[in-house]
C-alpha positions in Angstrom: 0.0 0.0 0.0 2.8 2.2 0.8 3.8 2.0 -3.2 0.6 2.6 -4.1 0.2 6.2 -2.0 4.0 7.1 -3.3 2.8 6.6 -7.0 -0.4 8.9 -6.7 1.7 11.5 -4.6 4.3 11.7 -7.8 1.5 11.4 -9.9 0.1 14.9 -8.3 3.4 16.6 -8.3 3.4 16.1 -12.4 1.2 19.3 -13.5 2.9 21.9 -10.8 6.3 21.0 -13.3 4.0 21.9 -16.8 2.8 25.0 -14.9 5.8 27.1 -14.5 7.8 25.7 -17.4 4.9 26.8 -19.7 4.2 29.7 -17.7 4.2 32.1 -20.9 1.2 30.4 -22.6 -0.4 29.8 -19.4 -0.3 33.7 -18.2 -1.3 34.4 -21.5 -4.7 32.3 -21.2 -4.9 34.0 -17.7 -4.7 37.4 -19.0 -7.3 36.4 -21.3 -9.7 35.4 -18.5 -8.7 38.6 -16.8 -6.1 38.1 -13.7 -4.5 41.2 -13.1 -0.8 40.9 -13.8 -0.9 37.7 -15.4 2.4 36.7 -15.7 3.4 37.5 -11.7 -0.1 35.6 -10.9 0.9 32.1 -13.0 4.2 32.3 -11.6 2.8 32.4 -8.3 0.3 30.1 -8.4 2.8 27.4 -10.1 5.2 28.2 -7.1 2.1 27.5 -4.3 1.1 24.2 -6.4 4.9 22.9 -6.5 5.5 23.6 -2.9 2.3 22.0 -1.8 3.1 18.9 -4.8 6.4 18.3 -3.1 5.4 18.2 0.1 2.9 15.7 -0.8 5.2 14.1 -2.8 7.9 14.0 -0.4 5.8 13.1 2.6 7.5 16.5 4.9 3.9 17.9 6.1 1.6 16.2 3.7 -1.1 17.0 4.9 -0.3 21.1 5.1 0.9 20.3 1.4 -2.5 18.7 0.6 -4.0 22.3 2.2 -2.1 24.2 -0.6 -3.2 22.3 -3.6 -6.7 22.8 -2.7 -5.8 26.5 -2.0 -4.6 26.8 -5.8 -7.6 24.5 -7.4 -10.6 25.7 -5.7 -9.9 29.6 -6.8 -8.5 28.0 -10.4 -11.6 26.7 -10.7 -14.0 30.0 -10.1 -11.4 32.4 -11.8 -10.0 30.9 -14.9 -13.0 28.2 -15.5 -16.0 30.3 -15.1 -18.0 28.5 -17.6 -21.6 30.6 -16.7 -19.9 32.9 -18.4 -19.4 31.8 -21.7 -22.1 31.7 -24.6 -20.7 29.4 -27.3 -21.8 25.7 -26.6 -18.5 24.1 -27.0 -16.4 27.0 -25.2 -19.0 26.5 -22.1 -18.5 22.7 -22.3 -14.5 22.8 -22.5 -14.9 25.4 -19.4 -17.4 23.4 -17.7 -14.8 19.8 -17.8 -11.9 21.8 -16.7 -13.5 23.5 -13.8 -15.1 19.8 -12.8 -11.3 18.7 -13.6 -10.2 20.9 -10.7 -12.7 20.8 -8.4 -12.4 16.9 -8.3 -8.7 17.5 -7.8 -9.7 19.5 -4.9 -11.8 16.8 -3.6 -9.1 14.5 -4.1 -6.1 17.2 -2.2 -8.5 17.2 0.6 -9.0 13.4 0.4 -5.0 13.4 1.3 -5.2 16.0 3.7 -7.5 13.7 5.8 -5.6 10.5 5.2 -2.5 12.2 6.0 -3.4 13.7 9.2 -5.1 10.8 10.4 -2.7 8.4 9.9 -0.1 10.3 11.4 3.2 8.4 11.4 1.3 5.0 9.9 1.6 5.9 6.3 5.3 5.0 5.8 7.4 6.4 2.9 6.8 10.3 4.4 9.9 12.0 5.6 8.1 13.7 8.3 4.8 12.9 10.3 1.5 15.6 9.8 1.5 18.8 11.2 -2.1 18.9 12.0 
């Protein structure tokens, strides 16, 4: 089982890497959408979803690492896939799976924030226990 949590923690640590080495297209798409100071913003937000991807990754406060994913997808979802807003059918559908997309994620980042801090030192391969 322990393999099995290592896999899905690299697994979540995977889009943090495409986010700030793509960080040009992705502010542009932001600045699009309307995020004041777009490039600043993606850089920051790929920073935030790196640190909290490692720590998951790593197992060094997983569960505070967990915290910060959900911290990035939950607002991601709202501010860059606000499908409500869109008019053309298949622009409104393509918003509506990627704001699911991240919301599920959420779901999921909060799913290992509860695992993580209640298992405490039990879930092997971590470098540190939970700090909650």
């Amino acid at each position: 089982m322990d393999v099995i949590a290592l896999i899905g923690r690299i697994l979540f640590f995977g889009s943090a890497v495409g986010h700030l080495t793509q960080a040009d297209a992705m502010a542009g798409y932001a600045a699009s959408k309307g995020v004041p100071s777009p490039r600043p913003a993606t850089q920051a937000s790929g920073v935030l979803m790196a640190v909290g991807g490692l720590m998951v990754l790593l197992g060094v406060w997983a569960d505070l690492g967990a915290l910060l994913l959900v911290l990035f997808l939950l607002p991601t979802a709202f501010l860059m896939h606000n499908f409500w807003t869109q008019t053309d059918p298949q622009a409104r559908q393509s918003e509506m799976i990627q704001f699911n997309k991240d919301v599920a994620l959420a779901g999921a980042a909060l799913m290992f924030f509860g695992v993580y801090a209640g298992a405490g030192e039990g879930l092997g391969l971590t470098l540190t226990g939970p700090l909650f």
